[in-house]
VMD Tcl script that builds the backbone (N, CA, C; Angstrom):
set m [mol new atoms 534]
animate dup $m
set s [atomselect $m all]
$s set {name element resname resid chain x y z} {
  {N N UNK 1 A 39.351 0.461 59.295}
  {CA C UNK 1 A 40.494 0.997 60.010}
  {C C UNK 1 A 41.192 2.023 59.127}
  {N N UNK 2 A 41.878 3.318 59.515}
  {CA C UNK 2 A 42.509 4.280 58.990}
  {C C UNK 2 A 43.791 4.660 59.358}
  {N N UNK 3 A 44.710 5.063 58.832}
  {CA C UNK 3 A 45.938 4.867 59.159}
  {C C UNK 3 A 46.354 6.486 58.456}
  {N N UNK 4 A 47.449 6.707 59.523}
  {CA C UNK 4 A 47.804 8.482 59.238}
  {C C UNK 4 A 49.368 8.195 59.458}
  {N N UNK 5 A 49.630 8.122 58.545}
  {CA C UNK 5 A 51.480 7.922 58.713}
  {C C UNK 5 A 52.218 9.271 58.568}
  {N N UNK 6 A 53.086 9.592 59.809}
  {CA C UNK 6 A 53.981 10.909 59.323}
  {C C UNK 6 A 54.766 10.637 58.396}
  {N N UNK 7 A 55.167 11.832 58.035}
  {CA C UNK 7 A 55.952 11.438 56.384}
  {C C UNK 7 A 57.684 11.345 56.863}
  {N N UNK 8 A 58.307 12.356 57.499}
  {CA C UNK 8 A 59.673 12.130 57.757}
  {C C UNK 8 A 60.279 11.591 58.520}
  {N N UNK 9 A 60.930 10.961 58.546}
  {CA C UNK 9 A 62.139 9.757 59.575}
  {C C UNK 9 A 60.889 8.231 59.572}
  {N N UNK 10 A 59.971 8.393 58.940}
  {CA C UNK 10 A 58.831 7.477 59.245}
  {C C UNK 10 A 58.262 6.195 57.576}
  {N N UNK 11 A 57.985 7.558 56.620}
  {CA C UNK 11 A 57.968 6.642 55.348}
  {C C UNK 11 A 59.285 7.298 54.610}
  {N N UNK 12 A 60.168 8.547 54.896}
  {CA C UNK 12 A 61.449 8.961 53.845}
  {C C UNK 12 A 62.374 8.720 55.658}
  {N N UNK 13 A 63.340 8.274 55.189}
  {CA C UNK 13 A 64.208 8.597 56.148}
  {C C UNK 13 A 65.370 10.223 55.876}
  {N N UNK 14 A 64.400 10.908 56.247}
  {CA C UNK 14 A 64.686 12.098 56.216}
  {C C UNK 14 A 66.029 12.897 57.030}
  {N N UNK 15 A 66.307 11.825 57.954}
  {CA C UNK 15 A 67.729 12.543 58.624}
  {C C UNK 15 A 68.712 11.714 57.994}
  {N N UNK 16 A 68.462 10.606 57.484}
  {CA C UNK 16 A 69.765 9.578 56.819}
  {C C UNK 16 A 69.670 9.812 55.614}
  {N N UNK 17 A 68.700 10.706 54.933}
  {CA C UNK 17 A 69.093 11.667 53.787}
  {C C UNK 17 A 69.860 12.861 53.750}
  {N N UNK 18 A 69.661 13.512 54.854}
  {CA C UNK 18 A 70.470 14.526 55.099}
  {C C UNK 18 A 72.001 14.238 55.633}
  {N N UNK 19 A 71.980 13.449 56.441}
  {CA C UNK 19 A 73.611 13.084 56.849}
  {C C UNK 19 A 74.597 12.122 56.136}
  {N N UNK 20 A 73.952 11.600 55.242}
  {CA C UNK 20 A 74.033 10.421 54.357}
  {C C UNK 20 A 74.451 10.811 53.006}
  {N N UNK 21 A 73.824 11.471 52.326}
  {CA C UNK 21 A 73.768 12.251 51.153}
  {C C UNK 21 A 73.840 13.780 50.613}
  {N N UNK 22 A 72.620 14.248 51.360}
  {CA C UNK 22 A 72.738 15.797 50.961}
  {C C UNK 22 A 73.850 16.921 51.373}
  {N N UNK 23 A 74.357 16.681 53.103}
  {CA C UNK 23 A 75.352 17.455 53.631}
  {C C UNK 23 A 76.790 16.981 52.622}
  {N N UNK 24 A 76.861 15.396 52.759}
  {CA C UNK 24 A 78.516 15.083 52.044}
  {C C UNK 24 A 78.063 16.038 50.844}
  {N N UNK 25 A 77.056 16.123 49.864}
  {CA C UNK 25 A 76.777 16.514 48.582}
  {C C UNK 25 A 77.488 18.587 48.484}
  {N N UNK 26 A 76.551 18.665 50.368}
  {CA C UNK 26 A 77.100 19.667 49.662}
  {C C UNK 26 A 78.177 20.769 50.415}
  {N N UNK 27 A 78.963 19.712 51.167}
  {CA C UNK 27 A 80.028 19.823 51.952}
  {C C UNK 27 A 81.364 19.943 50.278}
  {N N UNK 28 A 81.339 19.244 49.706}
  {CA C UNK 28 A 81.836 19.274 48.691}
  {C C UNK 28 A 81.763 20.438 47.621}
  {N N UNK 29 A 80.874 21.355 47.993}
  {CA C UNK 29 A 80.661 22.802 47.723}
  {C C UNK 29 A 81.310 23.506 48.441}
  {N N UNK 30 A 82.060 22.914 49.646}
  {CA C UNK 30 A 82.615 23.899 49.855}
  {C C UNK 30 A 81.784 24.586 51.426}
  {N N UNK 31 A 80.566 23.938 51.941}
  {CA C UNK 31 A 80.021 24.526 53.248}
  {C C UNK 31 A 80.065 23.603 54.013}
  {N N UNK 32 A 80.395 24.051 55.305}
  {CA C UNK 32 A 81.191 23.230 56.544}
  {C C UNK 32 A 79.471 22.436 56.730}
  {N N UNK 33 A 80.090 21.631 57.888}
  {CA C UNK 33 A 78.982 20.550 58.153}
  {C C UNK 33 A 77.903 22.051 59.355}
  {N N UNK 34 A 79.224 22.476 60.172}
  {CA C UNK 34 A 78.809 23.307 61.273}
  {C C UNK 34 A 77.860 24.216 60.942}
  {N N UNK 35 A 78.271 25.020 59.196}
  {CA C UNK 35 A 77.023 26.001 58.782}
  {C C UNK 35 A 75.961 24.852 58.360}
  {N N UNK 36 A 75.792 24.387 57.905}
  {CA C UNK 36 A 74.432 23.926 57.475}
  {C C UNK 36 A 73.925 23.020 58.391}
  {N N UNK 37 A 74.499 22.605 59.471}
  {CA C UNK 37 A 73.601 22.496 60.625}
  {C C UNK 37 A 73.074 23.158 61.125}
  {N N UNK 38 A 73.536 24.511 62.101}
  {CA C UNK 38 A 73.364 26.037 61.837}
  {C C UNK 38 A 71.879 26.810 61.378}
  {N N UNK 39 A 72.240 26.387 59.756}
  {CA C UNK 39 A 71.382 26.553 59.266}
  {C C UNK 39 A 69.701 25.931 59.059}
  {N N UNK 40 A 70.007 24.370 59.531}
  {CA C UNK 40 A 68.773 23.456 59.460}
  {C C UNK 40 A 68.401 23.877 61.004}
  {N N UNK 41 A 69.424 23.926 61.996}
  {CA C UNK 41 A 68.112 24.444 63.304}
  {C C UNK 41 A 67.648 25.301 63.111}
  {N N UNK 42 A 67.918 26.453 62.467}
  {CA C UNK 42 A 67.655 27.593 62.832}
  {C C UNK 42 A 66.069 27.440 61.604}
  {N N UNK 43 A 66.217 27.010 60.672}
  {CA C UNK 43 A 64.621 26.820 59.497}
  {C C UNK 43 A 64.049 25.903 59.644}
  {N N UNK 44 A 64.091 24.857 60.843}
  {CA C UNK 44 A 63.819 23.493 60.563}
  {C C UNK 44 A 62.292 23.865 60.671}
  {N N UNK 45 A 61.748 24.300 61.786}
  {CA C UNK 45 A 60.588 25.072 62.230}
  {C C UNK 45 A 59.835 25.997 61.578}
  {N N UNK 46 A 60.822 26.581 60.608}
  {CA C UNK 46 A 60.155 27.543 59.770}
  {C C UNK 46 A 60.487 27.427 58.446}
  {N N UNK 47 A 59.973 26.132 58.086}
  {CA C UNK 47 A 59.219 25.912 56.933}
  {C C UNK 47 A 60.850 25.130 55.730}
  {N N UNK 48 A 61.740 24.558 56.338}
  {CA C UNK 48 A 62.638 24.732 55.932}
  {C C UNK 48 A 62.279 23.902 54.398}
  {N N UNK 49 A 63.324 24.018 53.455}
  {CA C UNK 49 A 63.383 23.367 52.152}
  {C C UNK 49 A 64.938 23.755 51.246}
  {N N UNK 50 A 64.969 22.748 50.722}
  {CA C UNK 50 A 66.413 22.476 49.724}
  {C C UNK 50 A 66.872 23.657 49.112}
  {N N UNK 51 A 65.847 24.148 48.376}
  {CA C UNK 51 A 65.857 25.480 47.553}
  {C C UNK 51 A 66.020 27.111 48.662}
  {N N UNK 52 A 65.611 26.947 49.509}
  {CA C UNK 52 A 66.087 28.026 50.652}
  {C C UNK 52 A 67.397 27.523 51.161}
  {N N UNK 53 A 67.621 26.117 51.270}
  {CA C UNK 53 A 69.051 25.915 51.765}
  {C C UNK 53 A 69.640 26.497 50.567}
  {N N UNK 54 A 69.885 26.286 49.315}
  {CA C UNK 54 A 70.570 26.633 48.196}
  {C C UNK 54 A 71.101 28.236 48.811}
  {N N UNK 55 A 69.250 28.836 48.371}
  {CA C UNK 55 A 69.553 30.169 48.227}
  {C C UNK 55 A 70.298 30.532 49.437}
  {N N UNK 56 A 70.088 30.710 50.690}
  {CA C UNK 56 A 70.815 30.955 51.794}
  {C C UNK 56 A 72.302 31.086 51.408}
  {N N UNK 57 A 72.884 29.794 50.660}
  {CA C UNK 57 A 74.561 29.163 50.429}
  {C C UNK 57 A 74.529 30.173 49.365}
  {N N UNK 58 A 74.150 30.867 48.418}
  {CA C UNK 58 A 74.357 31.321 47.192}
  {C C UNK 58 A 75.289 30.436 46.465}
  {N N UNK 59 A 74.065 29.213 46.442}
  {CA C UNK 59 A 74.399 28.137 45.604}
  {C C UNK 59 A 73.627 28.366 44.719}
  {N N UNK 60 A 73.942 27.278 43.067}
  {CA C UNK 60 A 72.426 27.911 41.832}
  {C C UNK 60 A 71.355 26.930 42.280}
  {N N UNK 61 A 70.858 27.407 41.773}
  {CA C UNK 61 A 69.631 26.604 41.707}
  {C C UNK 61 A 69.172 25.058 41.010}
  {N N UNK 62 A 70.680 25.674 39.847}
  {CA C UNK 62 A 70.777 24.076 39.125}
  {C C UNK 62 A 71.169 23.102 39.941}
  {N N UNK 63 A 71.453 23.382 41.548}
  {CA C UNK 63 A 72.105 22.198 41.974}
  {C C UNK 63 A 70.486 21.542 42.663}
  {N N UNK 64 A 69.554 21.611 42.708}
  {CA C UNK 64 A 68.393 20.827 43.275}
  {C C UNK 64 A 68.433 19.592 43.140}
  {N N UNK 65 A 68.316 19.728 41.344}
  {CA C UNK 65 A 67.796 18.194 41.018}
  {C C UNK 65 A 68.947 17.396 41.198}
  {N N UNK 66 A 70.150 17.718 41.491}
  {CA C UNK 66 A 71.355 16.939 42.320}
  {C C UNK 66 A 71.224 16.725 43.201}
  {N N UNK 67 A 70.920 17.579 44.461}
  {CA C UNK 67 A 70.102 17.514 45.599}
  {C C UNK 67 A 68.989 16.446 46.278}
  {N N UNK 68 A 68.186 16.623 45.053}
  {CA C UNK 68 A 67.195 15.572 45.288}
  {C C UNK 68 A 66.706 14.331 44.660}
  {N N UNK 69 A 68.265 13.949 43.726}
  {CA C UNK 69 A 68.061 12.853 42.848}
  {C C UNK 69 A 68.049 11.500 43.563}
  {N N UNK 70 A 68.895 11.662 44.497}
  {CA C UNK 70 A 68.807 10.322 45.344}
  {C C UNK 70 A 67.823 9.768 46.733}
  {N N UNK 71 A 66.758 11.157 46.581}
  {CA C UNK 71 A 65.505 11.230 47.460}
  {C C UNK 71 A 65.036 9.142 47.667}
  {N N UNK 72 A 65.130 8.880 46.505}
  {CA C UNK 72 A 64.454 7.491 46.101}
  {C C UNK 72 A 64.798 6.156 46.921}
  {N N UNK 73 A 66.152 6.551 47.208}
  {CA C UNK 73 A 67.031 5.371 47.931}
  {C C UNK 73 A 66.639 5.683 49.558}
  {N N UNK 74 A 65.912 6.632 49.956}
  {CA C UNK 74 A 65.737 6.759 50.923}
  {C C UNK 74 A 64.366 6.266 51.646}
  {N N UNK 75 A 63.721 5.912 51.104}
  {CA C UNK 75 A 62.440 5.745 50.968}
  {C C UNK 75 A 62.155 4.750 52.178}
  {N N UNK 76 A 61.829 3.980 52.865}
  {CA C UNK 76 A 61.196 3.247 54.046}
  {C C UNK 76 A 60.191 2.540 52.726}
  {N N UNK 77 A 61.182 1.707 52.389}
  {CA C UNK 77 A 60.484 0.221 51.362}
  {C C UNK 77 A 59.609 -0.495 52.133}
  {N N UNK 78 A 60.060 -0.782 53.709}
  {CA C UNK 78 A 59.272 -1.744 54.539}
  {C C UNK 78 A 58.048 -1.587 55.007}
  {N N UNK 79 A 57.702 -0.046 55.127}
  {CA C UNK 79 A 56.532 0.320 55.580}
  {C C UNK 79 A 55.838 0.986 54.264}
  {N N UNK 80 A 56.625 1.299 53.260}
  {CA C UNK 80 A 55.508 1.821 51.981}
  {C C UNK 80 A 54.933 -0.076 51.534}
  {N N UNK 81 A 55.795 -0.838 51.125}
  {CA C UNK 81 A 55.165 -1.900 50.812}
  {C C UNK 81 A 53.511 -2.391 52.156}
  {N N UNK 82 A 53.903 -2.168 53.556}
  {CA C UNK 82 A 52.682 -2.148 54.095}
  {C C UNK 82 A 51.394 -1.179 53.686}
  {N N UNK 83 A 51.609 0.051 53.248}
  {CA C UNK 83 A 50.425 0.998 53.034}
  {C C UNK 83 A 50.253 0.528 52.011}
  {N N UNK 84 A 50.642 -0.488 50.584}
  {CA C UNK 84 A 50.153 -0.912 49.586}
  {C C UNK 84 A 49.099 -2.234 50.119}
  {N N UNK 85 A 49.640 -2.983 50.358}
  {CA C UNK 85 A 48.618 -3.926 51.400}
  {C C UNK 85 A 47.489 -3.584 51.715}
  {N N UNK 86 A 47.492 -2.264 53.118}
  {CA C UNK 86 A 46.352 -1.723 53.578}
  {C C UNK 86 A 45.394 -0.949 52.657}
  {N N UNK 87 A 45.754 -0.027 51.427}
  {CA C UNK 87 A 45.091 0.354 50.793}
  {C C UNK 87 A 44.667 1.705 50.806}
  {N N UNK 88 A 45.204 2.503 49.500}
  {CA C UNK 88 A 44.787 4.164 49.503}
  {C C UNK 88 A 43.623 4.392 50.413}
  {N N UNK 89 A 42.593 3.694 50.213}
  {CA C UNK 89 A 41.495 4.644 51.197}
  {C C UNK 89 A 41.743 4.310 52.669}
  {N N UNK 90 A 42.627 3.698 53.002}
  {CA C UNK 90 A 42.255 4.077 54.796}
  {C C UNK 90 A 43.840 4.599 54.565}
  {N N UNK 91 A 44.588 5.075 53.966}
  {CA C UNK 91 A 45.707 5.124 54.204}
  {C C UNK 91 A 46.004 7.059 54.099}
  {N N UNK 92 A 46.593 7.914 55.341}
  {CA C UNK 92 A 47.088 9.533 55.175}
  {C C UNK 92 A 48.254 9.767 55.256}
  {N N UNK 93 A 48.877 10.636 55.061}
  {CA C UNK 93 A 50.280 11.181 55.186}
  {C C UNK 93 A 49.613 12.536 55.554}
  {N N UNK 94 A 49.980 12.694 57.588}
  {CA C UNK 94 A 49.802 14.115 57.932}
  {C C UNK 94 A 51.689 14.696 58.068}
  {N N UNK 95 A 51.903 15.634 57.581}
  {CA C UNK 95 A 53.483 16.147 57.869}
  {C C UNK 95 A 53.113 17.461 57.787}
  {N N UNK 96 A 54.457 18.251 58.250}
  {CA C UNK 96 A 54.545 19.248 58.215}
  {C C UNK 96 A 55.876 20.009 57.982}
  {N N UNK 97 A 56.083 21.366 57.125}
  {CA C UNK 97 A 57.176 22.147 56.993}
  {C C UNK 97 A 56.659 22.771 55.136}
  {N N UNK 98 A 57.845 23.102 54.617}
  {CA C UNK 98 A 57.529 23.675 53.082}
  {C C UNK 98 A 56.456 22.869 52.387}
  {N N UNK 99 A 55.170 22.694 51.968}
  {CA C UNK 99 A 54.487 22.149 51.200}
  {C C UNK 99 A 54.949 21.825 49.931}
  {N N UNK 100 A 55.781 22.636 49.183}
  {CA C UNK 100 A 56.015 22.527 47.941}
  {C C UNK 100 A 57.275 21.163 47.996}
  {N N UNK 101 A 58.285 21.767 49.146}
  {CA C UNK 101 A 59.213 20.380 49.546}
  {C C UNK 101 A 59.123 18.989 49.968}
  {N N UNK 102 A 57.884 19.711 50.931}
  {CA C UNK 102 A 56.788 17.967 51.339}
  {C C UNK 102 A 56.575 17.131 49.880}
  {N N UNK 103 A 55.371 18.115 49.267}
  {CA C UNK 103 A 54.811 17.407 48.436}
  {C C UNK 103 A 56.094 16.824 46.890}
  {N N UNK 104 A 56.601 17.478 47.136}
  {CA C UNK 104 A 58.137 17.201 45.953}
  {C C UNK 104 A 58.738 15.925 46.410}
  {N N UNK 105 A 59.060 15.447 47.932}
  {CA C UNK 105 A 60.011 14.626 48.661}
  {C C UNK 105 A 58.858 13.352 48.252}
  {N N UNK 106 A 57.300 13.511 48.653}
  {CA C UNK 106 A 56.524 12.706 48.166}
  {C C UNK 106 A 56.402 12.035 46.937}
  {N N UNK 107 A 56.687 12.564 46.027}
  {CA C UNK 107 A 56.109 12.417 44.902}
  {C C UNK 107 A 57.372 11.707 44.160}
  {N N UNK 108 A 58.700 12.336 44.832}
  {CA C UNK 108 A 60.050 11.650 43.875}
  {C C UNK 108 A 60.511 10.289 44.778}
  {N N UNK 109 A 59.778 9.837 45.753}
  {CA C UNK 109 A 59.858 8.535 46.044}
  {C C UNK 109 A 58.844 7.722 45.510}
  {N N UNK 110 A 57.605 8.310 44.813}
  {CA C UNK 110 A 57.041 7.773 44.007}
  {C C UNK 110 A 55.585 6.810 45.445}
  {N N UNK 111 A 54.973 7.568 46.016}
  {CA C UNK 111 A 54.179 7.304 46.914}
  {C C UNK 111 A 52.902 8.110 47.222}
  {N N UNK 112 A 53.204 8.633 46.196}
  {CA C UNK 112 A 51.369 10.137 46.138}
  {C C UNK 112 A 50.265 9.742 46.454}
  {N N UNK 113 A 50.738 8.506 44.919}
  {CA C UNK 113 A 49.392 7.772 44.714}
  {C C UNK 113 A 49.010 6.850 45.477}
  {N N UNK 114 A 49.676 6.271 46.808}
  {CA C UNK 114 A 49.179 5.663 47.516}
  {C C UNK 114 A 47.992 5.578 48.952}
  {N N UNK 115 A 48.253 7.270 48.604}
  {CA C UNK 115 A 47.124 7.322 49.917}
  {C C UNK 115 A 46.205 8.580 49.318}
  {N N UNK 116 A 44.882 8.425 50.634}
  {CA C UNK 116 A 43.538 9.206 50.011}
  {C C UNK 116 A 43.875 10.755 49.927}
  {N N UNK 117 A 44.664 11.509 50.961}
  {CA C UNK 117 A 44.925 12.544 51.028}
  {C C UNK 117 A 46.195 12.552 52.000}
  {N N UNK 118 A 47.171 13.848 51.521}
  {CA C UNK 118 A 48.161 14.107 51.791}
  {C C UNK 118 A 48.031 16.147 52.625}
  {N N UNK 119 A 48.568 16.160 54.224}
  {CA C UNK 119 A 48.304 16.720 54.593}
  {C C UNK 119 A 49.541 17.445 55.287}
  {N N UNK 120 A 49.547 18.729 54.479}
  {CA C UNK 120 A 50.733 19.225 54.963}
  {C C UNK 120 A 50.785 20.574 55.792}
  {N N UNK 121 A 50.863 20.738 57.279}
  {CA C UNK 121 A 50.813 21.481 57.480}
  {C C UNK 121 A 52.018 22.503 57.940}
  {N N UNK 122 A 51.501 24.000 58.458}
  {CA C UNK 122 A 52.589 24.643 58.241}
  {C C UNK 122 A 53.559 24.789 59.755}
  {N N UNK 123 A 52.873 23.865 60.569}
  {CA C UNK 123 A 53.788 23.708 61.757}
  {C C UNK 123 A 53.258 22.234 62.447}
  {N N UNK 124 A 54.316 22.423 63.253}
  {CA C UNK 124 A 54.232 20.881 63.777}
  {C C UNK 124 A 52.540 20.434 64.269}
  {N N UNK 125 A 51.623 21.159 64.748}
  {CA C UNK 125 A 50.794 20.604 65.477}
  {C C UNK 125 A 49.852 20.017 64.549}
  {N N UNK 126 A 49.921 18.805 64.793}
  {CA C UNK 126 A 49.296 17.430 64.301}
  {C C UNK 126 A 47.719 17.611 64.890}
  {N N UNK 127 A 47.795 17.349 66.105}
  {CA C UNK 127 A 46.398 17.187 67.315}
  {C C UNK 127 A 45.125 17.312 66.599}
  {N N UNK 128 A 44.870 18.900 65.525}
  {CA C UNK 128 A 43.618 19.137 65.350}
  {C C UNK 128 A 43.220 17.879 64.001}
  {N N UNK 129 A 44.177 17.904 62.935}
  {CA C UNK 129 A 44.042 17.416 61.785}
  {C C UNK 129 A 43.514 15.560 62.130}
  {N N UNK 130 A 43.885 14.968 63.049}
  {CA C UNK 130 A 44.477 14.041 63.618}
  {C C UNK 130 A 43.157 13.326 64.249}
  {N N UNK 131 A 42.465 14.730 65.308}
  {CA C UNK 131 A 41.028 14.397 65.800}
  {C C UNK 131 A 40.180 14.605 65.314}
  {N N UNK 132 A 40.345 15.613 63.701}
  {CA C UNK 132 A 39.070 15.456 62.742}
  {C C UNK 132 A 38.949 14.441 62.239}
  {N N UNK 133 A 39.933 13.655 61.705}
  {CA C UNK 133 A 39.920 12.205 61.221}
  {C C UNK 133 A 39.663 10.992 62.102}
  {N N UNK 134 A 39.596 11.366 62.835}
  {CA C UNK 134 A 39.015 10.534 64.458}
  {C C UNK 134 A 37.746 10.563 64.435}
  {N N UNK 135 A 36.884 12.106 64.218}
  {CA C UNK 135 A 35.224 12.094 64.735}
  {C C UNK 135 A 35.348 11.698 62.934}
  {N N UNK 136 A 35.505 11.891 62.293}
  {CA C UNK 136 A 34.588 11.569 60.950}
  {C C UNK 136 A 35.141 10.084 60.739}
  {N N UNK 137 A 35.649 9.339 61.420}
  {CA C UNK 137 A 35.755 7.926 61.091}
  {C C UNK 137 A 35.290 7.319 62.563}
  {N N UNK 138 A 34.386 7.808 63.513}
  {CA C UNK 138 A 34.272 7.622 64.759}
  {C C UNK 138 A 33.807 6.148 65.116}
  {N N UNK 139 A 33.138 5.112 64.272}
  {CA C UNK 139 A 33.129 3.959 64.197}
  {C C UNK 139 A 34.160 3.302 63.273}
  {N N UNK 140 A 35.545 4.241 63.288}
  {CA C UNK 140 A 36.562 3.114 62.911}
  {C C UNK 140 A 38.071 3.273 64.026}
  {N N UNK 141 A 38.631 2.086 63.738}
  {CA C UNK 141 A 39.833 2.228 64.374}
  {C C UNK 141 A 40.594 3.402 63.699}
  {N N UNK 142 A 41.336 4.531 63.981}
  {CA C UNK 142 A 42.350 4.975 63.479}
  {C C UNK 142 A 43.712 5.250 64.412}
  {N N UNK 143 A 44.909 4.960 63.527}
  {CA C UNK 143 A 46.068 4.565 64.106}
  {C C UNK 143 A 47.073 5.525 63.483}
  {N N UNK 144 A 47.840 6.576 64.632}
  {CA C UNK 144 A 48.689 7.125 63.961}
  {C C UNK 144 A 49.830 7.117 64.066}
  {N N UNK 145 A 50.578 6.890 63.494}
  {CA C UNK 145 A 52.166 6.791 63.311}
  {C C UNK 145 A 53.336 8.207 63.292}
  {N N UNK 146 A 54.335 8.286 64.250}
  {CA C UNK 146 A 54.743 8.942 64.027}
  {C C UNK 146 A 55.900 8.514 64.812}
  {N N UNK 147 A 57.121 9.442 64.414}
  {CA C UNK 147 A 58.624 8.968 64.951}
  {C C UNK 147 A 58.479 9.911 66.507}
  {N N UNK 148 A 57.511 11.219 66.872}
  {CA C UNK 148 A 58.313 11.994 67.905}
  {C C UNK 148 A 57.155 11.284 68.977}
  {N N UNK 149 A 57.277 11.732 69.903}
  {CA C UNK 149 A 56.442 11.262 71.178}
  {C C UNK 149 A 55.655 12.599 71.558}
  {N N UNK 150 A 56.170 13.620 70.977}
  {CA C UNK 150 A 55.431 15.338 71.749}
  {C C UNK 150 A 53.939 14.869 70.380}
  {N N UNK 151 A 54.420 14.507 69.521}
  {CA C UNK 151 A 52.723 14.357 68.296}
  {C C UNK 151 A 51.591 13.192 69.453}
  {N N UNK 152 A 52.244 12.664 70.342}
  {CA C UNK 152 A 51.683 11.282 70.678}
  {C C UNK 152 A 50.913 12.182 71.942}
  {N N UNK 153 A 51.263 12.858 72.736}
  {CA C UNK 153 A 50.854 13.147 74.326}
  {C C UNK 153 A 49.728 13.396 74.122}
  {N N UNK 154 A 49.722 14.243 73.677}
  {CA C UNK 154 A 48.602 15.606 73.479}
  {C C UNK 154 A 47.242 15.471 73.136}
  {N N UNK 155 A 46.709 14.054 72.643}
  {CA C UNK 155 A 45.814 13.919 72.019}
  {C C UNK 155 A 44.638 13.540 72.623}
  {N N UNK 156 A 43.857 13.236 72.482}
  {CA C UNK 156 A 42.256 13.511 73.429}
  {C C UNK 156 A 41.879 11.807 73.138}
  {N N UNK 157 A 42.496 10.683 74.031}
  {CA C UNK 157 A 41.948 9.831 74.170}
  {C C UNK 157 A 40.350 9.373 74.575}
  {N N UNK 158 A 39.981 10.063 75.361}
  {CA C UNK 158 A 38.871 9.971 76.270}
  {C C UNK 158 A 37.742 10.685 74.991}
  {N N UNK 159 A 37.621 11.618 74.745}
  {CA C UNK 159 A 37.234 12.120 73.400}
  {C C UNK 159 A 37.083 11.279 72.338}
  {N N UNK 160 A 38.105 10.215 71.689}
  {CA C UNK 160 A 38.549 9.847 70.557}
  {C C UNK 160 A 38.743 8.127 71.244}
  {N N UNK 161 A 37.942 7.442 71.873}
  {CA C UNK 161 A 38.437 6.093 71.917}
  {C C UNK 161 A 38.941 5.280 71.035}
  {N N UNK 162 A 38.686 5.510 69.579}
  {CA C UNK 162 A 39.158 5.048 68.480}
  {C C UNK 162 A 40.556 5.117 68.283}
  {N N UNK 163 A 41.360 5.937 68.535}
  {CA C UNK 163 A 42.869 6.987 68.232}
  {C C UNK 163 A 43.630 5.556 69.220}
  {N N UNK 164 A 44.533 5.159 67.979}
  {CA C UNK 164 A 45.414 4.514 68.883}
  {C C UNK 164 A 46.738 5.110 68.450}
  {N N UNK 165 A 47.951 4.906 69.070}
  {CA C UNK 165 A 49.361 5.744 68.426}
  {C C UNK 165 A 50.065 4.745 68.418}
  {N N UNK 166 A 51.327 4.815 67.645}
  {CA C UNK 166 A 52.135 4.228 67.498}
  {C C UNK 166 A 53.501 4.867 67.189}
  {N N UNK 167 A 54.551 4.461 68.371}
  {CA C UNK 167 A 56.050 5.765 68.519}
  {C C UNK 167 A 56.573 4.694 67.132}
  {N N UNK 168 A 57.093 5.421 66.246}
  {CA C UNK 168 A 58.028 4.668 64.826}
  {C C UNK 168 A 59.436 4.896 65.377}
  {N N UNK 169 A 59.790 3.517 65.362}
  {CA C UNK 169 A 61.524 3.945 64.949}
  {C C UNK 169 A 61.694 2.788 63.874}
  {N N UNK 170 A 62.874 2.771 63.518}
  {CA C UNK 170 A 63.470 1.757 62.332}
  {C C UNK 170 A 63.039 0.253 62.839}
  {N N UNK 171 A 63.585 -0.060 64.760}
  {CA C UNK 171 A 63.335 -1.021 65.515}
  {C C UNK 171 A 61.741 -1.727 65.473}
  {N N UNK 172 A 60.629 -0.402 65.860}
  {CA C UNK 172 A 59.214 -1.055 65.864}
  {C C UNK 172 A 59.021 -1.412 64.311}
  {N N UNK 173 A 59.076 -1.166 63.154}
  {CA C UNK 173 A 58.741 -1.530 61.964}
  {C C UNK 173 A 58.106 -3.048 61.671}
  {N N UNK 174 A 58.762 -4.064 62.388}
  {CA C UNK 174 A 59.053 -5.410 61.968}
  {C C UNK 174 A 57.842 -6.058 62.926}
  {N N UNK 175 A 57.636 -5.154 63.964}
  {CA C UNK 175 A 56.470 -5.541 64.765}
  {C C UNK 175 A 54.721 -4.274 64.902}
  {N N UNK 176 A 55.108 -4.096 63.666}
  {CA C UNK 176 A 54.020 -2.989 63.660}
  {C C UNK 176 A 52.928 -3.901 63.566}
  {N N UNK 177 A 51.541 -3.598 64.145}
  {CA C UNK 177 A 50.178 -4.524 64.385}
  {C C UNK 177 A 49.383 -3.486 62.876}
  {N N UNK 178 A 49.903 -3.889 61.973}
  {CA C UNK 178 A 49.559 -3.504 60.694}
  {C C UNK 178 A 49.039 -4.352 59.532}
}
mol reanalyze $m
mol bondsrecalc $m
mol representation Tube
mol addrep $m
């Protein structure tokens, strides 16, 4: 069995980092909640990351590792302790947006090393990455996880009998068939 976990709101809680921590962080600089909301719709899609939020604010740059020191506390303990269980080789992280931010948000929760490959692409569409790992594991179960329901529609059941999905919220966690 193979398992493809999205990476944000899913193993980082990525919006209760942002509303939680990073905005108070850097509301206290001095930028309204209204601009840097503003600002996250308008990049969320295109590729957004900490260091473009900075630069945008003509904030320094020294403020990152402030930024992203408390990445750690955010982490989805309940479901990384499951991908230790299941085991690096059936275990992916497909996401998407800045690679360098992906793979940074990854790595400072301390979860790299837990799976076979980490897949970051540069826009939302999941589908292709999703059904290659489908035909090359075609005599295995694979199960993918993700928080939105538009990653879930789209996908080629009939094609892929193997592909099962699973919608993540905080709620399904406790009953995941994992």
């Amino acid at each position: 069995m193979k398992y493809i976990f999205d990476f944000d709101d899913v193993l980082f809680y990525t919006t209760r980092h942002r509303n939680e921590f990073l905005y108070p962080f850097l509301e206290k600089m001095g930028i309204s909640r209204n601009d840097l909301d503003s600002f996250y719709t308008k990049t969320r899609g295109n590729q957004f990351s900490i260091k473009k939020l900075l630069a945008h604010f003509s904030l320094g740059e020294d403020l990152y590792e402030k930024a992203m020191k408390e990445s750690e506390k955010f982490a989805n303990l309940e479901l990384i302790n499951i991908v230790k269980k299941i085991g690096k080789d059936s275990c992916y992280i497909l996401t998407y947006g800045n690679e360098e931010f992906q793979l940074e948000k990854i790595k400072r929760i301390g979860i790299d090393s837990l799976f076979s490959e980490i897949i970051v692409l540069p826009d939302d569409n999941k589908k292709e990455v999703i059904e290659k790992i489908c035909a090359k594991y075609k005599n295995e179960e694979v199960v993918f996880i993700d928080d939105k329901p538009k990653h879930l529609i789209n996908l080629d059941f009939k094609k892929y009998p193997n592909l099962k999905t699973i919608l993540y919220s905080s709620k399904t966690s406790k009953s995941l068939p994992l």
